[in-house]
MDAnalysis code that builds the backbone (N, CA, C; Angstrom):
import MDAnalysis as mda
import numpy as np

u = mda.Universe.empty(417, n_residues=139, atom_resindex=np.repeat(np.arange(139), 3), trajectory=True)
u.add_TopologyAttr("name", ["N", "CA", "C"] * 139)
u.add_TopologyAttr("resid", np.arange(1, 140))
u.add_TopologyAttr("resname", ["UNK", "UNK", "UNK", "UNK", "UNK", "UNK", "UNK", "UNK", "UNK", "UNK", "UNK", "UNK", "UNK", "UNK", "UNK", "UNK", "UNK", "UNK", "UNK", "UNK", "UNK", "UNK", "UNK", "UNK", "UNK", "UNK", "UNK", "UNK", "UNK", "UNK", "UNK", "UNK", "UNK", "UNK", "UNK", "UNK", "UNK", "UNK", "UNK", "UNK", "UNK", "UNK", "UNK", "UNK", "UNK", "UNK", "UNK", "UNK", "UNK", "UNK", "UNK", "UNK", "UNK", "UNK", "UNK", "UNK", "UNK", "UNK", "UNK", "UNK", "UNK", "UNK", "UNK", "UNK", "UNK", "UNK", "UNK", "UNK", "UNK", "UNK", "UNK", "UNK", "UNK", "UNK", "UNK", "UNK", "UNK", "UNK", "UNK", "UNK", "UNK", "UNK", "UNK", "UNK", "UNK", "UNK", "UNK", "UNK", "UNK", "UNK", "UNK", "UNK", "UNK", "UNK", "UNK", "UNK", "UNK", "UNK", "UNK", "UNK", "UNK", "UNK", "UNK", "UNK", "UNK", "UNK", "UNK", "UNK", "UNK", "UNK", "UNK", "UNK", "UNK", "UNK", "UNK", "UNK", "UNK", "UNK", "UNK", "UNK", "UNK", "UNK", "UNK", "UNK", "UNK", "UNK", "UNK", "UNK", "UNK", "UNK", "UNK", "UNK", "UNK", "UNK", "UNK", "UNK", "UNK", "UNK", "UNK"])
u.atoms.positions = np.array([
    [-7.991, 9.595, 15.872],
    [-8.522, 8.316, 15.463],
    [-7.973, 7.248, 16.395],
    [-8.576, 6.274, 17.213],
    [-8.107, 5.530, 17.815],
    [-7.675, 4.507, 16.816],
    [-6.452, 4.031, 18.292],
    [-5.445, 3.195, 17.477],
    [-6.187, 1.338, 17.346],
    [-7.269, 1.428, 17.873],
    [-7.435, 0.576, 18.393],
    [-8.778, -0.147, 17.457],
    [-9.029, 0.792, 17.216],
    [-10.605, 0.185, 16.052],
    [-9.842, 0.812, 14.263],
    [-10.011, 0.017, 13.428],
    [-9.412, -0.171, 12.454],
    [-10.678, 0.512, 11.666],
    [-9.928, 1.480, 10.495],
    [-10.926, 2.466, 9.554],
    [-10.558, 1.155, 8.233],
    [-11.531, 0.963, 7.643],
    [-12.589, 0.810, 7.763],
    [-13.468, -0.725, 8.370],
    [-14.034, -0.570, 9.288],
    [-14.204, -2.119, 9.613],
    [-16.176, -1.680, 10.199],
    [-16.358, -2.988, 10.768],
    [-17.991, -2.954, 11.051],
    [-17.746, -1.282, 12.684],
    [-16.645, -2.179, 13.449],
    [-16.453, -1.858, 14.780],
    [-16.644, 0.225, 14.744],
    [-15.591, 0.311, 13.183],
    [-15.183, 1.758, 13.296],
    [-16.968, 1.977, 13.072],
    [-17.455, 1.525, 12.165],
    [-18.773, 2.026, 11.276],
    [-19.897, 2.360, 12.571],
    [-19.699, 1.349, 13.001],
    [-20.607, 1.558, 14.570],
    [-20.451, 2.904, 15.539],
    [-19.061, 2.944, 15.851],
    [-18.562, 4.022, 16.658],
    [-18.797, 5.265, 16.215],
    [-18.461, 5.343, 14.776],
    [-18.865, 6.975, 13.778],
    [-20.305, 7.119, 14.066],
    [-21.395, 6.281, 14.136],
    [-22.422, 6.632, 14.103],
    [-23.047, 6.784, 15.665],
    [-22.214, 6.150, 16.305],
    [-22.113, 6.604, 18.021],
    [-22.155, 8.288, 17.814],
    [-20.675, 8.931, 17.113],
    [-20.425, 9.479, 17.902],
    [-21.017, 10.812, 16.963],
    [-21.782, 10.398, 15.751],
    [-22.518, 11.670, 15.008],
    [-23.978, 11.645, 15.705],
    [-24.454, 10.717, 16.647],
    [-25.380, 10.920, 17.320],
    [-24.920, 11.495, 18.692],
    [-23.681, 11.869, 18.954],
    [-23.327, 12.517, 20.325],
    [-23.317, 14.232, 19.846],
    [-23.723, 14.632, 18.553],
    [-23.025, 15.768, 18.348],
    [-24.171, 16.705, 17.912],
    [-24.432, 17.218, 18.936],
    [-25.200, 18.827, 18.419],
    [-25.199, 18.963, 17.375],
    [-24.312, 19.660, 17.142],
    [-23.606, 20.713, 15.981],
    [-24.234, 19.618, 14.960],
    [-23.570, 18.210, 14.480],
    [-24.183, 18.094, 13.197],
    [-25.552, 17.648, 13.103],
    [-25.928, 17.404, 13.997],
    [-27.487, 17.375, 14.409],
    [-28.477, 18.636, 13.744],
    [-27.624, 19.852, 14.641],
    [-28.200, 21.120, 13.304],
    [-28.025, 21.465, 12.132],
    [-26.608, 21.106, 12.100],
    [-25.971, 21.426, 10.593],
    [-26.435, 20.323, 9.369],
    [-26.780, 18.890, 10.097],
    [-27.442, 18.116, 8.980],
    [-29.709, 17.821, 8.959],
    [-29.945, 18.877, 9.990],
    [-31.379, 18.958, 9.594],
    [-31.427, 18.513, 8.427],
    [-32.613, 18.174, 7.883],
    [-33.208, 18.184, 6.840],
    [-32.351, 17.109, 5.469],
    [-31.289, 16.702, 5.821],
    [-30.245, 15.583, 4.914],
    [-30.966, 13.876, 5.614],
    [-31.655, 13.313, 4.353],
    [-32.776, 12.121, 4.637],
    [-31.725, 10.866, 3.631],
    [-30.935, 11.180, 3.217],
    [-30.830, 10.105, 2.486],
    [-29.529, 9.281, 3.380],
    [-29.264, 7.845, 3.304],
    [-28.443, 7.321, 3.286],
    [-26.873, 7.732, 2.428],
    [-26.039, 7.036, 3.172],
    [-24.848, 7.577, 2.065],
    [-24.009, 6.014, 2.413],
    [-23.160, 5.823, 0.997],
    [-22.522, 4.324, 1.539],
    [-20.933, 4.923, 1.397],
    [-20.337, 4.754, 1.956],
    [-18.889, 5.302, 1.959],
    [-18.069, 4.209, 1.718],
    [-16.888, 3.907, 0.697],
    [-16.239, 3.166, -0.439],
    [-14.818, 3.376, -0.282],
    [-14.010, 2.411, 0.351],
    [-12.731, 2.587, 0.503],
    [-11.948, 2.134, -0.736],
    [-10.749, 2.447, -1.337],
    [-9.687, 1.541, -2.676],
    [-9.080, 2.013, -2.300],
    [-7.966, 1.089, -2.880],
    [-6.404, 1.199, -2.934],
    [-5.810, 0.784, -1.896],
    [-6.412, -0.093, -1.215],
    [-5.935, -0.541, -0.118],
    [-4.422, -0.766, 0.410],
    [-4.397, -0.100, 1.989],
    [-2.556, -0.736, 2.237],
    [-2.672, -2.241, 2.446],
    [-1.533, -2.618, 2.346],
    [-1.305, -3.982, 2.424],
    [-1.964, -4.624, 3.601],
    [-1.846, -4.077, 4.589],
    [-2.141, -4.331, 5.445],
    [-3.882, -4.934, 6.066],
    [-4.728, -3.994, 5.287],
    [-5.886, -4.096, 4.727],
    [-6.645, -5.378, 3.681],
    [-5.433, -5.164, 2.526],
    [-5.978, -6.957, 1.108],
    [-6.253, -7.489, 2.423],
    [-5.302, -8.479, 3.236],
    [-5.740, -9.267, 3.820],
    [-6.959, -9.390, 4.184],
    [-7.416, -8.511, 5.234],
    [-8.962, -8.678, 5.749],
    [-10.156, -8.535, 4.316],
    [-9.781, -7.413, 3.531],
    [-11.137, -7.451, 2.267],
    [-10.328, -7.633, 1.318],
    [-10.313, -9.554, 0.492],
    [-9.862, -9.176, -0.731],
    [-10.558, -8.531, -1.852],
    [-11.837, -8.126, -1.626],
    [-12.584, -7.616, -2.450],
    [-11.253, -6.148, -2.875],
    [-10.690, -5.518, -2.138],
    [-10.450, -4.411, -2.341],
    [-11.111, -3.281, -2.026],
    [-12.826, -3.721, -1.843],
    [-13.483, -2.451, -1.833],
    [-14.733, -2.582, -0.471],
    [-13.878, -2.149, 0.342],
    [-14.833, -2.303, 2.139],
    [-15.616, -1.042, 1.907],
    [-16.492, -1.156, 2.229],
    [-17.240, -0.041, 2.825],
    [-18.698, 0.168, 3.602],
    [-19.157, 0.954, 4.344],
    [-20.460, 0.966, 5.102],
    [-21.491, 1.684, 4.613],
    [-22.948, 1.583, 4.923],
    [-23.955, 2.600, 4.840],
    [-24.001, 2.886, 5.632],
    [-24.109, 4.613, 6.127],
    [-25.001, 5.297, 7.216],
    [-26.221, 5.789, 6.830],
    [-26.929, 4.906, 8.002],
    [-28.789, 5.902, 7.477],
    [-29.071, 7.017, 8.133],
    [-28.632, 7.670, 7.485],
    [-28.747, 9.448, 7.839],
    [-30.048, 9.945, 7.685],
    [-30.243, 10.581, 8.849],
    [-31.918, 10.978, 8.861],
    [-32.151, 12.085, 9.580],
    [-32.365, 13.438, 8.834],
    [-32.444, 15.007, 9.785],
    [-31.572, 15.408, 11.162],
    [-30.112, 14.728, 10.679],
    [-29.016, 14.936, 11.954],
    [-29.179, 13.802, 13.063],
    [-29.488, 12.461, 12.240],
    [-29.519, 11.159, 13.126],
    [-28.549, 10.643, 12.410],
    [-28.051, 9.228, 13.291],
    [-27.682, 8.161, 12.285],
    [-28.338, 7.240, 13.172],
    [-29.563, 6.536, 11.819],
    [-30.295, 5.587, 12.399],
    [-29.301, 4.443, 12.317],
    [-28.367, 3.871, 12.376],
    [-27.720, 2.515, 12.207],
    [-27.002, 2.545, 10.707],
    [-25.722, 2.016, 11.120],
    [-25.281, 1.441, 9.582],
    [-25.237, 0.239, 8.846],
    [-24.382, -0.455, 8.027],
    [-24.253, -1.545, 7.537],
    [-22.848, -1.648, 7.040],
    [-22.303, -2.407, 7.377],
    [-20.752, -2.625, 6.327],
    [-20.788, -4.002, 5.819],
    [-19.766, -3.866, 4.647],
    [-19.847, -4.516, 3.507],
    [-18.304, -4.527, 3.318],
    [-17.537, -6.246, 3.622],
    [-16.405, -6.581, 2.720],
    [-16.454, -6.280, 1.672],
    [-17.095, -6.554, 0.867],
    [-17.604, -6.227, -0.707],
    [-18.508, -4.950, -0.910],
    [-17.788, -3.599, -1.068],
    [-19.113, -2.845, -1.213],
    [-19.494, -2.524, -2.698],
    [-19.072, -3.157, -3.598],
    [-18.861, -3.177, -5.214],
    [-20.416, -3.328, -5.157],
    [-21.288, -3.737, -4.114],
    [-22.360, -4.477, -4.861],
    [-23.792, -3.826, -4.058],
    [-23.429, -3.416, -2.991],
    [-24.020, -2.705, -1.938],
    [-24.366, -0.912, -3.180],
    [-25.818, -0.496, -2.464],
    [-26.096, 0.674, -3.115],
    [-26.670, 1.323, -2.089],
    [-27.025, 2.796, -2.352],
    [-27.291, 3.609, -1.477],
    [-27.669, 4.659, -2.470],
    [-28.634, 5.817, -2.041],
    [-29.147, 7.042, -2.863],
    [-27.694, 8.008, -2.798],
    [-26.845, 8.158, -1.962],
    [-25.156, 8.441, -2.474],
    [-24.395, 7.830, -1.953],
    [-23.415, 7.609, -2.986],
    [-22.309, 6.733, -2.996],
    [-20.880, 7.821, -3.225],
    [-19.945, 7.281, -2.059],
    [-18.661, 8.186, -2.256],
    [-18.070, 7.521, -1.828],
    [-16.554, 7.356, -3.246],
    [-15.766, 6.707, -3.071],
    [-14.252, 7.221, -3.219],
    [-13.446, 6.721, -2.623],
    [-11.885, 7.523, -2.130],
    [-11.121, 6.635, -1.976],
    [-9.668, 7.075, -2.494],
    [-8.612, 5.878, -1.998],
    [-8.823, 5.920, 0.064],
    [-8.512, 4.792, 0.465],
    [-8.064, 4.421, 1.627],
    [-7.139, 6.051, 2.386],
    [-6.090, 6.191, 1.643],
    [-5.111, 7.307, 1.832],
    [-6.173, 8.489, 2.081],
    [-6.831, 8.575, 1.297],
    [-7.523, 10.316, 0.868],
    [-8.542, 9.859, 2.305],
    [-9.082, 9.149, 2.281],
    [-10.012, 8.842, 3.265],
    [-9.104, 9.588, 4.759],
    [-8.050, 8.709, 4.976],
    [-7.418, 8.919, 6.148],
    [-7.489, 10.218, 6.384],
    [-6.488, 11.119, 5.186],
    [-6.403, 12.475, 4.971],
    [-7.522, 13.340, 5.631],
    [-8.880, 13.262, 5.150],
    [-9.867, 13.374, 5.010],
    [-10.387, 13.429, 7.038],
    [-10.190, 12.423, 7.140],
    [-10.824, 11.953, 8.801],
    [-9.962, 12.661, 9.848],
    [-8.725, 12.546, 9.316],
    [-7.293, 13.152, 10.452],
    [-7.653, 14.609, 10.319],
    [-8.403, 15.338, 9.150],
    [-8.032, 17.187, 9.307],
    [-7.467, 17.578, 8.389],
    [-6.539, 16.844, 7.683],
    [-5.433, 17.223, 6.666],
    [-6.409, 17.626, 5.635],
    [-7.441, 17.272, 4.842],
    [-7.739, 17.312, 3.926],
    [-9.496, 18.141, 4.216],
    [-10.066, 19.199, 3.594],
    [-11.424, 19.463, 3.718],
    [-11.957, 18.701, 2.864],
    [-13.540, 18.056, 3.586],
    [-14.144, 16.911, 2.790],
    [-14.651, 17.631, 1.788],
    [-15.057, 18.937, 1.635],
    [-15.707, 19.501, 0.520],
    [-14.758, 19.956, -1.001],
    [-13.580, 20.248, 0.195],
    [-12.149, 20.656, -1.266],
    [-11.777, 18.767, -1.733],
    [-12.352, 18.129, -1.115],
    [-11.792, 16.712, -1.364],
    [-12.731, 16.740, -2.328],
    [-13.867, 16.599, -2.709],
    [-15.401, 16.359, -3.461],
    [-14.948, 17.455, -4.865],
    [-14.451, 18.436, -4.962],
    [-14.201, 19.334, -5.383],
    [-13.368, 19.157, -6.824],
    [-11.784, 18.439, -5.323],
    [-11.047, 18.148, -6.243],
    [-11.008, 16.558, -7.156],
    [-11.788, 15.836, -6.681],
    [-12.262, 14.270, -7.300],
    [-11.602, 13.351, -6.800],
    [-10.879, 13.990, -5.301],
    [-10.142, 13.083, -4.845],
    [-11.180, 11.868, -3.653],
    [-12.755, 12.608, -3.497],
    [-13.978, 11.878, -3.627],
    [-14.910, 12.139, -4.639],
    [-15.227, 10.444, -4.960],
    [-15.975, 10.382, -5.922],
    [-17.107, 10.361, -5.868],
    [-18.640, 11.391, -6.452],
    [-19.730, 10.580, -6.363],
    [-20.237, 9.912, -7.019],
    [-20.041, 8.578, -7.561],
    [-20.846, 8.119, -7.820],
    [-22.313, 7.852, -8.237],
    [-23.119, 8.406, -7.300],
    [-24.741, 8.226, -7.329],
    [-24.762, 9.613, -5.997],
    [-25.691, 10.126, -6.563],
    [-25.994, 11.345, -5.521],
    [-26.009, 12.985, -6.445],
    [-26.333, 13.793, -6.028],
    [-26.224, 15.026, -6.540],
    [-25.385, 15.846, -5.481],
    [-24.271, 16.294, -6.214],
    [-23.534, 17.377, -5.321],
    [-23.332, 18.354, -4.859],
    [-24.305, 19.258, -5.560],
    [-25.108, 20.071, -5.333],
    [-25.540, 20.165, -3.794],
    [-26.246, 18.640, -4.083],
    [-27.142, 18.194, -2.480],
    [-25.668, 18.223, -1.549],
    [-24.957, 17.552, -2.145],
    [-23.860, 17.291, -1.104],
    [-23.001, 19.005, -0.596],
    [-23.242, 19.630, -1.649],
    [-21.989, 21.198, -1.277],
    [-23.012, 21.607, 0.180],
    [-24.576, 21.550, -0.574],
    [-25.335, 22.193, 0.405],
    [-25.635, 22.116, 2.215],
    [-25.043, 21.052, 2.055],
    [-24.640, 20.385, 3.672],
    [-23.418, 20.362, 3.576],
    [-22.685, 21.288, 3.461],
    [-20.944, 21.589, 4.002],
    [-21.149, 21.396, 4.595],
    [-21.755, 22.178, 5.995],
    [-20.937, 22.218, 7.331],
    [-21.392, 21.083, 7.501],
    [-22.571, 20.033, 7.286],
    [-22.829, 19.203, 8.174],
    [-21.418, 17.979, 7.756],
    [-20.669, 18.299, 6.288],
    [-19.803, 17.433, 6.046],
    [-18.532, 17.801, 7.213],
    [-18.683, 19.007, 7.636],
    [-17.354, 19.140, 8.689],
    [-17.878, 18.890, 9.877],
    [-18.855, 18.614, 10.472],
    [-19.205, 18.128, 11.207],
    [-19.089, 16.367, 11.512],
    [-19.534, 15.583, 10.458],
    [-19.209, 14.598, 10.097],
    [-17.591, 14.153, 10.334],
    [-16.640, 14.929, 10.032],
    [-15.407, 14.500, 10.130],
    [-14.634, 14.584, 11.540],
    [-15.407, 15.980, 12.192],
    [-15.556, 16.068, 13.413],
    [-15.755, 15.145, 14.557],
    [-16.727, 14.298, 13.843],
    [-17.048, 12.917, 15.035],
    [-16.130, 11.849, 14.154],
    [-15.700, 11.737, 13.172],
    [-14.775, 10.910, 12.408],
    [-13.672, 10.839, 13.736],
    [-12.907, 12.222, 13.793],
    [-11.996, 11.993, 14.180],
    [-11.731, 11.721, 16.116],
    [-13.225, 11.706, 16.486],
    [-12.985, 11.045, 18.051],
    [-13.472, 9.393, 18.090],
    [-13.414, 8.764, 16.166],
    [-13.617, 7.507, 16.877],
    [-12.229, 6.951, 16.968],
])
């Protein structure tokens, strides 16, 4: 994760979707996955209140048959919707992006939440979720 673009901000949201459009692999592995997803940071480090006092930053990616047509971020994503919504402490997120954590044993264990979405839909694109974390971790 570069040290240099801050998770979660507009800059990172941009770059992730750079770099899931640089990637084969989830290109195949997410065929056929049409919906948007808005991703929901809490529990913020301190370091973080400052920039969102909302507490709750987060972006949409418009995911489209192994694209990302463009995202959106949101200081406030309390209010922002999307056909799935997944939400995670800040920490689990990190976990999650660095390797430490599988996004699917994360979903599993409720340490992501869905919100809005069927998970089902979501188990069924594993790999494209390890793929996803894959380009996570070269922004």
């Amino acid at each position: 994760m570069g040290s240099d673009i801050v998770f979660p901000s507009p800059q990172w949201a941009e770059k992730y979707c750079m770099e899931l459009n640089r990637s084969q692999q989830y290109r195949s592995a997410a065929r056929g996955w049409v919906w948007p997803i808005l991703f929901i940071a809490t529990d913020l480090p301190e370091e973080l209140k400052s920039m969102y006092p909302s507490g709750k930053p987060g972006f949409i990616l418009d995911l489209y048959n192994g694209e990302c047509r463009g995202y959106r971020f949101y200081s406030d994503a309390s209010q922002a919707s999307a056909p799935f919504v997944l939400t995670a402490r800040y920490s689990d997120w990190i976990d999650i992006i660095s390797g430490k954590t599988n996004p699917i044993l994360a979903l599993m264990k409720g340490k992501i939440r869905v919100s809005r979405g069927q998970m089902g839909l979501i188990v069924r694109y594993a790999n494209a979720a390890v793929e996803m974390v894959k380009a996570a971790q070269r922004v």
